[in-house]
C-alpha positions in Angstrom: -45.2 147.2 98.7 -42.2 148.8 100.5 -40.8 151.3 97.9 -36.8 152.0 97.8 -37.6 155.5 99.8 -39.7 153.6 102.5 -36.6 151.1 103.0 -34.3 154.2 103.6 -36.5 155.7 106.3 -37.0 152.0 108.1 -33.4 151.5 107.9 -32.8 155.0 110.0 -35.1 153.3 112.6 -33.1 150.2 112.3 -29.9 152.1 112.8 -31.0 154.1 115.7 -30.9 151.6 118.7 -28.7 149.5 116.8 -26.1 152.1 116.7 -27.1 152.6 120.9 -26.4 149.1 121.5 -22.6 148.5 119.8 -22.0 151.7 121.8 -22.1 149.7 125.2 -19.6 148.3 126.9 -19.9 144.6 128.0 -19.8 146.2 131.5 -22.9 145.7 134.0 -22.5 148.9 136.0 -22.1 150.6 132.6 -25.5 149.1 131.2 -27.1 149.6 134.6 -26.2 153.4 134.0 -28.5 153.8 131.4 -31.4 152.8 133.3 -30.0 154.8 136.3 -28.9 158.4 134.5 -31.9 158.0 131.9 -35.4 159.4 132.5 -39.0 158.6 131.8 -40.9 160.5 129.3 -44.6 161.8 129.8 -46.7 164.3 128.5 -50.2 164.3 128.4 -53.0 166.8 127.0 -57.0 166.9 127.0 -58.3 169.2 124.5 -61.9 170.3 123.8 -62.0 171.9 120.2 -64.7 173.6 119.2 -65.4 175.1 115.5 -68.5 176.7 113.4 -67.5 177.1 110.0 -70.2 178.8 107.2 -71.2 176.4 104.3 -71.6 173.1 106.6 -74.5 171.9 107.9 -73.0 170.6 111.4 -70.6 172.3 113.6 -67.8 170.4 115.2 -67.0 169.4 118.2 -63.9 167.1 120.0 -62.6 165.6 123.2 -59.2 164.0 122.5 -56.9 163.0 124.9 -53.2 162.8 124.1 -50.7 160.7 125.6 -46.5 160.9 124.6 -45.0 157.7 127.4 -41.1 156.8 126.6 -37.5 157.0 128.2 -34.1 158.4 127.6 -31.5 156.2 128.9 -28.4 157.9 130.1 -24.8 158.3 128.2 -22.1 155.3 127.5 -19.5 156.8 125.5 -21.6 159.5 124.3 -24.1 157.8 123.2 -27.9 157.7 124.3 -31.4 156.3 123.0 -34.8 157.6 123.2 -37.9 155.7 122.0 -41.7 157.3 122.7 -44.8 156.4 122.2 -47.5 158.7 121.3 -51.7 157.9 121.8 -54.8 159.7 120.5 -58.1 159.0 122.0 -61.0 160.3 121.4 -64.0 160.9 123.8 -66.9 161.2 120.9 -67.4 161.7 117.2 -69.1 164.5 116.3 -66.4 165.8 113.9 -64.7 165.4 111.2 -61.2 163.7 112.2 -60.0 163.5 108.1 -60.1 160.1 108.0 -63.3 158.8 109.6 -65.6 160.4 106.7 -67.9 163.0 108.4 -67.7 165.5 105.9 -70.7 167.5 107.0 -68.6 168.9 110.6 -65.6 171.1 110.1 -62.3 169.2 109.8 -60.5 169.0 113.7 -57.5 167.2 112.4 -56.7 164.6 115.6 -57.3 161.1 114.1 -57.1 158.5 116.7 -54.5 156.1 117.0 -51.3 154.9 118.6 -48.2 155.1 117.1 -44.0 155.5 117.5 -43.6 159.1 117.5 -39.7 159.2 118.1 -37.3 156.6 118.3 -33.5 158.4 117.8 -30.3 157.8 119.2 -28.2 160.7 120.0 -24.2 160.9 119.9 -22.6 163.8 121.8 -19.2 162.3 121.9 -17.6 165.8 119.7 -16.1 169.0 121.2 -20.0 171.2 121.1 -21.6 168.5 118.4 -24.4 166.4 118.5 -25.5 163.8 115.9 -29.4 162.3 115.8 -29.9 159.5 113.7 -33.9 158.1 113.4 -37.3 159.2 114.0 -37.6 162.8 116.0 -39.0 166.4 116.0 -37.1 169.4 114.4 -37.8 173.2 115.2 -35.6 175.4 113.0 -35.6 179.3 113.7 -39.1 180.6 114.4 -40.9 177.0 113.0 -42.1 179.5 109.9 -40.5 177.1 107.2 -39.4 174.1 109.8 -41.3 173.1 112.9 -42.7 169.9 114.6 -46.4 171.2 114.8 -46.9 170.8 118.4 -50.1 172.2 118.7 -52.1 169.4 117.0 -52.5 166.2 119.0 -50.2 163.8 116.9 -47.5 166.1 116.1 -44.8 166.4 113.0 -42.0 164.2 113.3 -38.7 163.5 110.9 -37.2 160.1 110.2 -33.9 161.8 109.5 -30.0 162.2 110.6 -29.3 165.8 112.2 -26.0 167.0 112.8 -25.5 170.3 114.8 -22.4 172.1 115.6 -21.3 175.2 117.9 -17.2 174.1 117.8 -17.1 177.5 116.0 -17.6 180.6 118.5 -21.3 182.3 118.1 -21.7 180.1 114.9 -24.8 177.4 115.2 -24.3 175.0 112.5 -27.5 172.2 111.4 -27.9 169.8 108.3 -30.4 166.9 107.9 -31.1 164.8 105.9 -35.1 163.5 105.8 -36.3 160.2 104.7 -39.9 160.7 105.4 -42.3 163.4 107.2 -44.4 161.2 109.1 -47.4 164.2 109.3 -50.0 165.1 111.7 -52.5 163.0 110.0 -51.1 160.0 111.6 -49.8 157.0 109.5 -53.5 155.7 108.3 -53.8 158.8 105.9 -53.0 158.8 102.5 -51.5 162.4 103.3 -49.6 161.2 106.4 -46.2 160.5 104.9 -44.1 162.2 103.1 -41.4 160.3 101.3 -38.0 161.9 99.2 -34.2 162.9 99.8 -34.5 166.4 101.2 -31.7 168.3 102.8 -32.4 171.3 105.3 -29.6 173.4 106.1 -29.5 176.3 108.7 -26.3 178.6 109.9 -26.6 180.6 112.8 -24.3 183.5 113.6 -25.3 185.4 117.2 -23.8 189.3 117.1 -24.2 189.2 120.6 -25.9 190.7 123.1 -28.2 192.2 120.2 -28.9 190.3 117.3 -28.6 186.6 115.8 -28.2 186.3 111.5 -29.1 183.2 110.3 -29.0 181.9 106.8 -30.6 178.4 105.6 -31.7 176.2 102.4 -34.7 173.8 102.3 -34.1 171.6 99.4 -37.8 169.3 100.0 -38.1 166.7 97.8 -41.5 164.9 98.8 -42.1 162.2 96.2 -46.2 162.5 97.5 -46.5 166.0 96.5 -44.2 166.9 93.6 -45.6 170.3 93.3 -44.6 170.7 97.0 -41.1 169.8 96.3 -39.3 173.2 96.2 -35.6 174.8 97.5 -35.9 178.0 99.6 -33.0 180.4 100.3 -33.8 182.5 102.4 -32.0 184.7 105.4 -33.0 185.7 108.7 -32.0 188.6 111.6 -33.6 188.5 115.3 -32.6 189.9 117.9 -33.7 192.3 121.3 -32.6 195.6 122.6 -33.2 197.1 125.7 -33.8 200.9 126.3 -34.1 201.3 129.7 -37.0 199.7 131.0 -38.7 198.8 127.6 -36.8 195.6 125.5 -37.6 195.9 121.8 -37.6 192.7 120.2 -37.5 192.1 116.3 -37.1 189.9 113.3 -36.8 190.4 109.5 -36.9 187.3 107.2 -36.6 186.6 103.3 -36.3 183.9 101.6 -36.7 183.0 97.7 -38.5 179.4 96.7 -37.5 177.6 93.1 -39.1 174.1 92.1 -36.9 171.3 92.9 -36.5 167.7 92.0 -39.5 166.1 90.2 -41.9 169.7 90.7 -43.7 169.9 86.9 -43.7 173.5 87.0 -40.9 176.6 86.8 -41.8 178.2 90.5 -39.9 182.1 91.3 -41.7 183.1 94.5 -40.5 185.2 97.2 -41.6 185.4 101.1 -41.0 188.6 103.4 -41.6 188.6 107.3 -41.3 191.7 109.7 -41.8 191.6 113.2 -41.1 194.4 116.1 -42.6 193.9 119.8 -42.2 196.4 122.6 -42.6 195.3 126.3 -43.1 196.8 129.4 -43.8 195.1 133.1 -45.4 192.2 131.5 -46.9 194.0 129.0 -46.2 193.6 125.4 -47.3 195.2 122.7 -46.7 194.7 118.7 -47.3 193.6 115.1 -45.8 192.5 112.2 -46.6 191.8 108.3 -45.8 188.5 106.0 -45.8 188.6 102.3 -46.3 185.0 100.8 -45.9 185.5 96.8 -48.6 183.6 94.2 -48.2 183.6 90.8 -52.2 183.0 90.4 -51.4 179.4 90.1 -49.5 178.4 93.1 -48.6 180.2 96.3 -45.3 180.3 98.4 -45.6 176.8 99.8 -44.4 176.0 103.3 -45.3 172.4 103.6 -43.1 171.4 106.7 -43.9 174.7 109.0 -45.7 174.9 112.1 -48.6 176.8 110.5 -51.0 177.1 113.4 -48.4 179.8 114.6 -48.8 181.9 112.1 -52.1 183.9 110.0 -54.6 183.7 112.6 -55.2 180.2 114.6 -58.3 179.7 112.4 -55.7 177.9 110.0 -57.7 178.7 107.2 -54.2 179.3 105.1 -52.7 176.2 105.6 -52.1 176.3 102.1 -51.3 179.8 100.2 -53.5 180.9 98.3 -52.9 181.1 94.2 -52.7 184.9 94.4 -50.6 185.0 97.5 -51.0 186.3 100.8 -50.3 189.0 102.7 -50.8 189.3 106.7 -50.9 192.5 108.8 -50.8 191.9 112.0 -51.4 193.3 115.8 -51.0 192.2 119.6 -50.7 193.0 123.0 -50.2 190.8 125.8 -49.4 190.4 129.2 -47.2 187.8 131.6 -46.9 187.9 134.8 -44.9 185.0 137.4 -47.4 184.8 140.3 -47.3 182.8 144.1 -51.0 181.9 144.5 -50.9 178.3 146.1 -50.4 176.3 142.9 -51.0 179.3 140.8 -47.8 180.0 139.1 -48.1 181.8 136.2 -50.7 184.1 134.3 -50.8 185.1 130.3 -53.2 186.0 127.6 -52.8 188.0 124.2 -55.0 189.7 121.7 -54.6 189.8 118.2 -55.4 191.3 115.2 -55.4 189.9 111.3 -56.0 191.4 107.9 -55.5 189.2 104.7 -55.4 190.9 101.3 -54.3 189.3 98.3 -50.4 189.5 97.3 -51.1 189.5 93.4 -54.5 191.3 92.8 -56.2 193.3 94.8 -59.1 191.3 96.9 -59.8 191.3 100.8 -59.4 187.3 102.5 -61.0 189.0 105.3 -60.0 189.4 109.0 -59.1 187.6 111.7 -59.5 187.9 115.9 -57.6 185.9 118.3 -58.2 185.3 122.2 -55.7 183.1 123.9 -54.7 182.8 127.9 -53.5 180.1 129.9 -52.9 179.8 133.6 -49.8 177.6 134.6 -49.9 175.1 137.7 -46.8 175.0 138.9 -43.7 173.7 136.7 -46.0 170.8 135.1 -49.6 171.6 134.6 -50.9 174.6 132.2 -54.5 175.1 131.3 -54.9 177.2 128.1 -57.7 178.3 125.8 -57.8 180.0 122.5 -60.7 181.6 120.6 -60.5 182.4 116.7 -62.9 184.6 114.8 -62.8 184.8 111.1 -64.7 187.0 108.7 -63.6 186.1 105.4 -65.4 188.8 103.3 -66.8 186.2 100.9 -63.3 185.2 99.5 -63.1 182.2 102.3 -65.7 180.7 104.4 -66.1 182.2 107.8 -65.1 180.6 111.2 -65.3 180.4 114.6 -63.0 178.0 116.7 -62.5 177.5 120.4 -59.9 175.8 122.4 -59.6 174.7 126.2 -56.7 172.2 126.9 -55.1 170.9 129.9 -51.6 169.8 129.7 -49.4 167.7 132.1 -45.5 167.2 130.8 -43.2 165.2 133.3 
């Protein structure tokens, strides 16, 4: 049964090429333009994920393939669509997808499927404004309380309008408004939608060359997962200096999260984030520490954040713990442009985890990360990743590895 919130997000998918099409013209050469001036869409990805987690009998183990096909057409009065396509295959079944009920394998969450991934149209017809109406992919700041997920297969999308701004000078202005999440679990999952009125707000200011401020709300209201609905205030500074040849790069966030909406319980939690990274020739080293606050019920939740970007790519904190988290952090790293035949590009990174709890004191354990990736010219980048994670007995332990080859036109 279609519920009033699920008619709200199909009628922003409605809107979107409807609003595209009452934007043309009843001119050939103008519709002939927006074949001409638009582009195809293509971005493909084969992934091998590995993982070995303590407490299941069978390790995992996946091939998926991902495909994204679609096209942007070019602009008529400042108007344009985009409509994309987005496929998950997968090469065998020894793992546990979420939905296909192998519960003895580690979860690899890349259920197969084909589905609309985005499907917006985009108005750019304002002095430095741009207005999205329908189904696309949001990154706000650093993706720590806003991102699009893009390292799972089917990534995090937004049936949602999305107005941004820059007519003021250094001031980046963005509001949406969310209909539905549509989740990286795909559509068949229970879990893979998120329905509600929620409002994300973000200002901007750049204090150029050296730092930008940035203040935003998250008002979530996800009618799924009422004890997920919450408003965070939070503020932001990041920014790079350079001392002669060394550029410092940093970044200091806060942010306070209240229930909101139809959340059952009274929620006072606070986040902190500190980041400072030195580099040198290609090489970069530094660390950081995140403080997410549990009140030994519930911890700082961050529902709609790219969390594979942050505490260890083991993603054993998807969700914070009741007693909180806290995250201190190391890396060094090194990038280098090279000119070997189709050999373009060279990087890897080390890291370094250690997870106490924010409330009590108990060790989560530590955390190693391997990563490197060789790019292939402006198109083609093969990566892998490896994740160890010792969880001291508080969490299970876990190994994971990664190889993926991507192809983006």
């Amino acid at each position: 049964m279609t519920t009033r919130k699920n008619a709200r997000s199909l009628s922003l998918l409605i809107l979107a090429p409807v609003l595209s099409l009452t934007a043309l013209p009843a001119v050939a050469s103008d519709a002939a333009a927006l074949i001409k001036d638009g582009k195809f869409l293509l971005d493909f990805r084969y992934r091998l994920e590995t993982v070995d987690q303590a407490g299941l009998p069978q390790e995992a183990t996946a091939h998926t393939v991902r495909a994204r096909t679609g096209f942007q057409t070019g602009k008529i009065n400042g108007f344009s669509l985009l409509a994309e396509a987005e496929t998950v295959a997968h090469m065998n079944q020894a793992f546990n997808d979420s939905l296909n009920g192998k519960t003895r394998r580690p979860v690899i969450a890349d259920p197969d499927g084909m589905e609309l991934n985005r499907l917006q149209v985009d108005y750019t017809g304002l002095p430095k404004t741009s207005i999205t109406v329908g189904r696309q992919r949001l990154n706000l700041d650093n993706q720590r309380f806003i991102g699009a997920v893009g390292f799972r297969q089917n990534e995090q999308t937004l049936d949602a309008v999305k107005i941004n701004t820059q007519a003021i000078e250094k001031l980046d202005l963005t509001y949406a408004y969310v209909a539905q999440v549509n989740r990286v679990f795909s559509h068949k999952s229970p879990q893979g939608e998120f329905e509600g009125d929620s409002h994300l707000f973000n200002a901007g200011l750049t204090l150029a060359p050296y730092a930008k401020v940035t203040g935003y709300a998250y008002l979530l209201d996800l009618e799924e997962q009422p004890l997920l609905s919450t408003a965070t205030y939070g503020g932001r500074v990041a920014g790079k200096v350079t001392l002669d040849k060394v550029t410092l790069t940093y970044a200091a966030n806060y942010a306070h999260q209240s229930d909101y909406e139809a959340n059952p319980r009274d929620i006072s939690l606070d986040y902190v984030g500190l980041e400072l990274t030195a580099s040198y020739a290609g090489i970069s080293v530094g660390g950081g520490y995140e403080s997410l606050e549990g009140d030994g019920v519930r911890g700082f939740a961050t529902p709609l954040a790219t969390l594979h970007k942050f505490q260890g790519y083991a993603d054993v904190f998807l969700t914070t713990p009741a007693n909180g988290i806290t995250d201190a952090y190391g890396r060094i790293g090194y990038e280098t442009k090279l000119d070997w035949g189709r050999v373009t590009g060279f990087s890897a990174a080390l890291w370094y985890h250690d997870f106490e709890a924010e409330r009590i004191d108990l060790s989560y354990g530590s955390e190693i990360n391997l990563e490197a990736a060789v790019k292939l010219g402006p198109k083609v980048t093969i990566s892998t990743k490896y994740a160890d994670y010792d969880g001291d007995g508080a969490f299970a332990d876990r190994q994971k590895f990664w190889l993926s080859l991507e192809y983006s036109y």
